[in-house]
C-alpha positions in Angstrom: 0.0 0.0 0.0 1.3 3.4 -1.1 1.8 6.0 1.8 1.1 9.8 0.4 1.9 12.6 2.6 0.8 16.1 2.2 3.1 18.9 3.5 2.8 22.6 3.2 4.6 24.0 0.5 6.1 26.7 3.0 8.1 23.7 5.0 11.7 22.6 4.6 12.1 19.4 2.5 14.2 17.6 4.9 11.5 17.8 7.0 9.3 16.3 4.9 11.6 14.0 3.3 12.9 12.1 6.3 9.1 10.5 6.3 10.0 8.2 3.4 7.0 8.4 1.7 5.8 7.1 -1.4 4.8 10.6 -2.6 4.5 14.0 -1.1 1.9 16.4 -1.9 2.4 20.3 -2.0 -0.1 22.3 -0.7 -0.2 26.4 -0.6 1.6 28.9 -2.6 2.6 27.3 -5.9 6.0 29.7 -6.1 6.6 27.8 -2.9 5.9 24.3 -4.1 8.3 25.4 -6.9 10.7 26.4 -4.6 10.2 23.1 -2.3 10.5 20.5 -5.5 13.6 22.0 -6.9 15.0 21.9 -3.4 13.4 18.3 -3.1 15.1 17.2 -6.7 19.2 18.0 -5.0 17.9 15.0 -2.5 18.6 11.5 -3.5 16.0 9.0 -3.5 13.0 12.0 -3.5 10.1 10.6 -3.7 7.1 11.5 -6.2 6.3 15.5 -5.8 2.6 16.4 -6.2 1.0 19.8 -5.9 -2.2 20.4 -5.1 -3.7 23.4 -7.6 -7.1 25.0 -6.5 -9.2 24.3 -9.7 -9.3 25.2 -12.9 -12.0 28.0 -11.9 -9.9 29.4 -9.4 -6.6 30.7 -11.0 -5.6 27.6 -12.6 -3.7 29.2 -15.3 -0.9 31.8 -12.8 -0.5 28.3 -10.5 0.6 26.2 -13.4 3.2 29.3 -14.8 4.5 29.0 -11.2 5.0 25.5 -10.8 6.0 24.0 -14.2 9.4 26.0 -14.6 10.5 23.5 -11.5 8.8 21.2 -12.8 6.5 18.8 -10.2 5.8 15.0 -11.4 1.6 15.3 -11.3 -0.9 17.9 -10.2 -3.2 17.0 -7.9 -6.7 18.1 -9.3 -10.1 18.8 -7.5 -11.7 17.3 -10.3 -15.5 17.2 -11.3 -15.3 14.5 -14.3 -13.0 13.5 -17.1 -13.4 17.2 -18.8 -11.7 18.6 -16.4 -8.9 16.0 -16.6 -8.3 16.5 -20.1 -8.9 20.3 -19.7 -5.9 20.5 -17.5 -3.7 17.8 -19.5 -4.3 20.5 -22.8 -2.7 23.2 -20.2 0.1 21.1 -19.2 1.2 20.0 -22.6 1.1 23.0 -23.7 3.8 24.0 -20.8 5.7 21.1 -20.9 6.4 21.8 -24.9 7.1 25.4 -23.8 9.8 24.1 -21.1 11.2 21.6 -23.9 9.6 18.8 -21.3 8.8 15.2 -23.0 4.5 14.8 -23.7 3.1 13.6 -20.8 5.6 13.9 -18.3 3.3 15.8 -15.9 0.7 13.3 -14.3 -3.0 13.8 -13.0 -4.3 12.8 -9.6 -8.1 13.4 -9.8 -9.5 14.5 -6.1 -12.8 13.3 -5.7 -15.1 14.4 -2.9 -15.0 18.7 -3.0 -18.1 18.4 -5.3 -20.2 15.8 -4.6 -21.9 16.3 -8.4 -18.4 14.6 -9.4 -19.7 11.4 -7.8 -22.0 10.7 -10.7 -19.1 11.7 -13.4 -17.1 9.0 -12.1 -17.2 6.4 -14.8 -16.0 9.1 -17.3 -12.8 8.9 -16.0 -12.5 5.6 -17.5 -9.9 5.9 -20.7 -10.2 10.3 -19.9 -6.5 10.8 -20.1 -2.9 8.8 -20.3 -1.7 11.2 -17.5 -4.4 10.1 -14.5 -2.1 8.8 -12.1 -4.9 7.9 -9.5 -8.3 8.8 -8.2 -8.2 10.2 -4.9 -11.4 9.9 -2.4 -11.5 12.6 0.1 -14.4 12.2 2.6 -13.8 14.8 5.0 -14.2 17.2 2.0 -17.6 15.5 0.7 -18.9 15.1 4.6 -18.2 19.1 4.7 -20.2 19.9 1.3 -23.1 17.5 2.3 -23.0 18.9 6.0 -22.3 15.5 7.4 -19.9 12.9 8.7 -21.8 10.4 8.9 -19.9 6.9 7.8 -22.3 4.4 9.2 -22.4 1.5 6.6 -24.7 2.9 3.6 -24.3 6.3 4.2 -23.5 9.0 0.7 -19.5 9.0 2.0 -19.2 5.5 2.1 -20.9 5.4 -1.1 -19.5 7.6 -2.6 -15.8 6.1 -1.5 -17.2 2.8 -3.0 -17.7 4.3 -5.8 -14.4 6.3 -6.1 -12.3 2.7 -5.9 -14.8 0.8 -8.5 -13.9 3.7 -10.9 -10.1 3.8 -10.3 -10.2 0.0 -10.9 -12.1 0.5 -14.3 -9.7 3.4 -15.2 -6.9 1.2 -14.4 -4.9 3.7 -11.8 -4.0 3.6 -8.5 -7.4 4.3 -6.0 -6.0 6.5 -3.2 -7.8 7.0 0.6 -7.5 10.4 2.2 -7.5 11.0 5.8 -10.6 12.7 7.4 -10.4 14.4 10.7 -9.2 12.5 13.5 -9.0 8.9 11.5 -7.1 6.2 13.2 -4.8 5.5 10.1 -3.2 2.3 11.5 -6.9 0.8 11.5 -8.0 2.9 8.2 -5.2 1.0 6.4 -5.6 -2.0 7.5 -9.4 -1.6 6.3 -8.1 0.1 3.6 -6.0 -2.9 1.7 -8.3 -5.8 1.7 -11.2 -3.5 -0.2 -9.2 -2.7 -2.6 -7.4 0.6 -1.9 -4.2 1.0 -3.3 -2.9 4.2 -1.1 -3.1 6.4 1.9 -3.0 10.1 2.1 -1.9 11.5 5.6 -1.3 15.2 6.4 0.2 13.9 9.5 3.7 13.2 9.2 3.5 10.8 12.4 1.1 8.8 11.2 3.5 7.7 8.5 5.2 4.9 10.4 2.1 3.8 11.6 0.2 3.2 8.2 3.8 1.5 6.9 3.6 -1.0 10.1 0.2 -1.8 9.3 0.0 -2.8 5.9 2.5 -5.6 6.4 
């Protein structure tokens, strides 16, 4: 099981680094993130570099001048369906042949979960894009836009979570789980695993030895 950690883009990279996990994700001011994976790059054995953009309605275009001159490996995307998947993979070739980057070098993780219309989109992401790294499922962003966090066994989180990991499967790509509030992750990945999750994203850097421990 892959172990995902999201760090602000403000920190130090040792910080971060010392973790050892699978992938970090950015989050904050892109000309930060910029800063943080060039700095990341001058480390052996970095790990994947993600960063977190806003949405492609919310000043998609000055993030993406910021971070591609460093460049990240993927952009993590609050996506609503496949459009917007392809929308941004038109933006990032179009950078990436600007840079003199190879096609395609710039992968997608779709977020799902910050607009809960996205859960009946989900089947588009099937065949969308060759850069979708992953679908990501983040409850504690749906149970904030429904105004609930409820979780009992056939409520709309755990459906839509379901959901979230049938359509990763049929899209081929990596499903991801995404911590919500004060989840115990060394139970949450041992749940995680057996129905079929292939990742874990913590924003807490302790829980990182904790999640590795468990999925032996």
């Amino acid at each position: 099981m892959l172990v995902h950690l999201s760090v602000r883009a403000s920190g130090t990279p040792e910080t971060a680094l010392k973790h050892s996990a699978d992938a970090l994700w950015l989050d904050g001011d892109p000309a930060a993130a910029a800063e943080f994976v060039r700095a990341a790059r001058r480390t052996a054995g970095a790990p994947k570099l993600y960063v977190r953009v806003s949405g492609l309605d919310s000043g998609a275009e000055a993030e993406l001048d910021a971070l591609m001159p460093a460049p990240p490996d993927g952009i993590v995307l609050p996506a609503r369906n496949s459009a917007d998947v392809q929308h941004l993979g038109v933006k990032l070739a179009v950078r990436e042949a600007e840079l003199g980057l190879a096609d395609g070098t710039t992968r997608i993780i779709a977020l799902i979960g910050a607009t809960p219309g996205a859960i009946f989109q989900l089947a588009s992401f099937a065949g969308a894009s060759a850069r979708l790294a992953a679908l990501a499922f983040d409850g504690g962003a749906l149970a904030a836009a429904l105004g609930t966090d409820d979780d009992a066994p056939g409520s709309p989180i755990i459906l839509a979570r379901n959901l979230t990991l049938l359509a990763a499967k049929a899209a081929g790509v990596p499903a991801l789980l995404a911590e919500s509030g004060g989840t115990d992750f060394a139970t949450l990945s041992r749940a995680a695993k057996p129905t079929g999750f292939d990742g874990i994203i913590t924003a807490r850097p302790e829980t990182v030895a904790a999640i590795r421990a468990a999925r032996k």
